[in-house]
N, C-alpha and C positions, 0 to 999 in steps of 0.2 A: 354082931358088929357094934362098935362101940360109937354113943351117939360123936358128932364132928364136934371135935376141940378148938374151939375161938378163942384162941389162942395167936398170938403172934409178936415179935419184939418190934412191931411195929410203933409207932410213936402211941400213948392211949391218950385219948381224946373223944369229948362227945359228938366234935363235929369233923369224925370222920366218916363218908359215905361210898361204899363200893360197890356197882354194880357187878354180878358175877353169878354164877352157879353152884351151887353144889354135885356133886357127880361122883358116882361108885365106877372104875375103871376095872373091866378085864383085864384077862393079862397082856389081850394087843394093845391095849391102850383106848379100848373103846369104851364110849359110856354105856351103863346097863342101869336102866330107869328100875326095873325092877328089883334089881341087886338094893339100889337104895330106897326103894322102896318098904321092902321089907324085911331093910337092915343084915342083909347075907352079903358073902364074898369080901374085897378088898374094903380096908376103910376108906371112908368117903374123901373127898379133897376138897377144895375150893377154887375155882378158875373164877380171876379177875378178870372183867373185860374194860371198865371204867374207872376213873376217880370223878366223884360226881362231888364230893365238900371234903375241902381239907384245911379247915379254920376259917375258908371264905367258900362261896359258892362257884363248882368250877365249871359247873355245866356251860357256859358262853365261849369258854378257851376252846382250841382247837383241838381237836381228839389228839396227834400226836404231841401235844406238850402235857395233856391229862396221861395218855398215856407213860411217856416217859416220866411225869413226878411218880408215875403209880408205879414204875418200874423200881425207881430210886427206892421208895418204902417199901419195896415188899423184895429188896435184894436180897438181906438176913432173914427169908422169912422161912419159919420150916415146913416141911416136906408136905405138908395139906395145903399149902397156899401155891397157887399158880397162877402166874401173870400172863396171859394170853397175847400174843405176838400181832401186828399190825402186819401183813404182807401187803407191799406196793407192788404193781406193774406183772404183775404173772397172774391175776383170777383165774383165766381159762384151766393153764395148768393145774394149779391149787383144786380147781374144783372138778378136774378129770379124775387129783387121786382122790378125793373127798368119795366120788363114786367107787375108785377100785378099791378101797379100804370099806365101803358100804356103811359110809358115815352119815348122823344125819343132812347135810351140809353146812354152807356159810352163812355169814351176814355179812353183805358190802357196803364200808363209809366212809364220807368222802373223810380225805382226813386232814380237814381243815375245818369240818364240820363241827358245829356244835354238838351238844348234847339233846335229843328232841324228845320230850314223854308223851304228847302229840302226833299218835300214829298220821293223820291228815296233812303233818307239816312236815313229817319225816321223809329225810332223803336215806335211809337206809335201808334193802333190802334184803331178803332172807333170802337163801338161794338153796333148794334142797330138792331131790329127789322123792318120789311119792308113787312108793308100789312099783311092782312088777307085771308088766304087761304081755300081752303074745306080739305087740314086736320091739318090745325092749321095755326099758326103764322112762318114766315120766319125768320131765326135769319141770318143778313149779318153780315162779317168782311172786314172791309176796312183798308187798310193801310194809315194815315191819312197823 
């Protein structure tokens, strides 16, 4: 597997900052830590989840207008680069399939929220599944 290409027609600039992952995807679409791990299977990608500095610092704006600049720049962006979606008003749903797809789950925030690097002051949570039980699946919440 070829190392990830940072790469993108994105504006270049040194004060741009983007919170995100890297991730080797199966063929369903799932991550596999190990695949990138050890550089096997699909090439890697990059999922956006923030814009954290884009010539000024954005972390105090509300996630859905970081979110949407970070849409706008990474429209043209090629196929390694993924902008991850904001779902409002369905969580339940979202994370009933998150379980039927045997994902690892979500992270819930507010989206009007800041940006917080202070797990203590964060109002965001993780929301995920953890092992298999004899009378079902654990659901944990963490405060991320």
């Amino acid at each position: 597997m070829p190392s990830f290409p940072f790469t993108s027609p994105a504006p270049q600039t040194d004060r741009l900052l983007i919170d995100g992952e890297i991730c080797s995807l199966d063929r369903r679409g799932r991550a596999q830590f190990k695949n990138l791990m050890f550089r096997r299977g699909n090439p890697p990608c990059f999922f956006a989840f923030d814009l954290l500095t884009y010539g000024k610092d954005l972390r105090t704006e509300r996630l859905l207008d970081r979110k949407q600049e970070l849409r706008r720049l990474l429209a043209r962006a090629c196929a390694p680069l993924k902008c991850t979606e904001y779902i409002d008003g369905c969580g339940m749903a979202l994370f009933q399939r998150v379980c039927e797809l045997d994902l690892e789950g979500v992270v819930a925030k507010q989206k009007f929220g800041p940006y917080v690097t202070e797990r203590e002051h964060s109002t965001w949570f993780k929301i995920f599944e953890s092992g298999i039980f004899t009378e079902g699946r654990q659901r944990r919440i963490v405060r991320a």
